[in-house]
N, C-alpha and C positions, 0 to 999 in steps of 0.2 A: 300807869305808864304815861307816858309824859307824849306830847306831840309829836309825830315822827315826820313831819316836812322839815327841809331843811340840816337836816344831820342833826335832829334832836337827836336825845341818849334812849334810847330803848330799853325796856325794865321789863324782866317777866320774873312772878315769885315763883319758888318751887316749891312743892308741896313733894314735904320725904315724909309723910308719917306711914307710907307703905313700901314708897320705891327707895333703894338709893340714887345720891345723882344723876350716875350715866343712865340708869333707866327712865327714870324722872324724864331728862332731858330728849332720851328718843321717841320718850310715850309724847311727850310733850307735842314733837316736830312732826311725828308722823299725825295727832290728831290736829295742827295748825292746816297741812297739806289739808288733808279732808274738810276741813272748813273751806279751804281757798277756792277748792273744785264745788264743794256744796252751794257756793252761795253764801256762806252764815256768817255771820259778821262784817266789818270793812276792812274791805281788800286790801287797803293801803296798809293797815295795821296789822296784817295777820301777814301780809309779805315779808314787815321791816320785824316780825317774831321767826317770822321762817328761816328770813338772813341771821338772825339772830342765834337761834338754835342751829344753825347748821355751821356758824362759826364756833361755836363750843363744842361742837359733833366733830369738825373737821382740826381746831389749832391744841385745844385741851387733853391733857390725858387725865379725863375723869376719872376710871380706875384707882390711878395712883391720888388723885385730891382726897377719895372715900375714902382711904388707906390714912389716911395721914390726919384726917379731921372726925373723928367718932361722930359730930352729927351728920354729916354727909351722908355715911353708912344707911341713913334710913332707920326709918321704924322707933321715932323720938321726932315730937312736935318743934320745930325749929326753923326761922325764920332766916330763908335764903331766897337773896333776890341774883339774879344774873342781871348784868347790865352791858350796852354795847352803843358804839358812839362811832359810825363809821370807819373807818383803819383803823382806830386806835382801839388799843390795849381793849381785851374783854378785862372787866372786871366781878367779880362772887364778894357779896358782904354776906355773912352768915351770924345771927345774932346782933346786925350793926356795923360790925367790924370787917371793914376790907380784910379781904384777903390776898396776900403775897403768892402772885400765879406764878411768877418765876421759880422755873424747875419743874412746872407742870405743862410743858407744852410740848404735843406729840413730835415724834422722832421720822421725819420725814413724810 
């Protein structure tokens, strides 16, 4: 993960070899929380993954990304990073390659 002062890009990998995405992503935010209140880690980095995850919780409709991308689904070793850059666009590279979010942003 790269510096977060200053509106660096924020990077968290996700790890599907059990979850898919959307759970991936809530297991993720909810164990970020518990670190923030614990103590464990820096604050600063575990806030700019909270905002992080909780913009892919709140703009994406993860569901449909698993739907649509067979490694997503989970339970197959494969390499996805979420990335996020203050307002702008989240963006998912899975295997390397960006992925095209448009079409995958929740409905109100």
């Amino acid at each position: 993960m790269n510096n977060v002062k200053g509106g660096a890009v924020v990077q968290i990998e996700l790890n599907l070899g059990r979850h898919c995405i959307a759970t991936e992503v809530k297991r993720l935010h909810t164990r970020r929380i518990s670190d923030y209140f614990k103590g464990r880690g820096n604050r600063d980095i575990i806030e700019s993954e909270i905002t992080l995850l909780t913009r892919a919780l709140d703009e994406l409709d993860l569901p449909a990304l698993r739907g649509a991308h067979r490694l997503l689904a989970g339970g197959e070793v494969a390499h996805v990073v979420l990335s996020g850059c203050g307002e702008a666009p989240l963006s998912i590279t899975l295997e390397g390659e960006s992925l095209d979010l448009s079409g995958y942003a929740k409905d109100g």
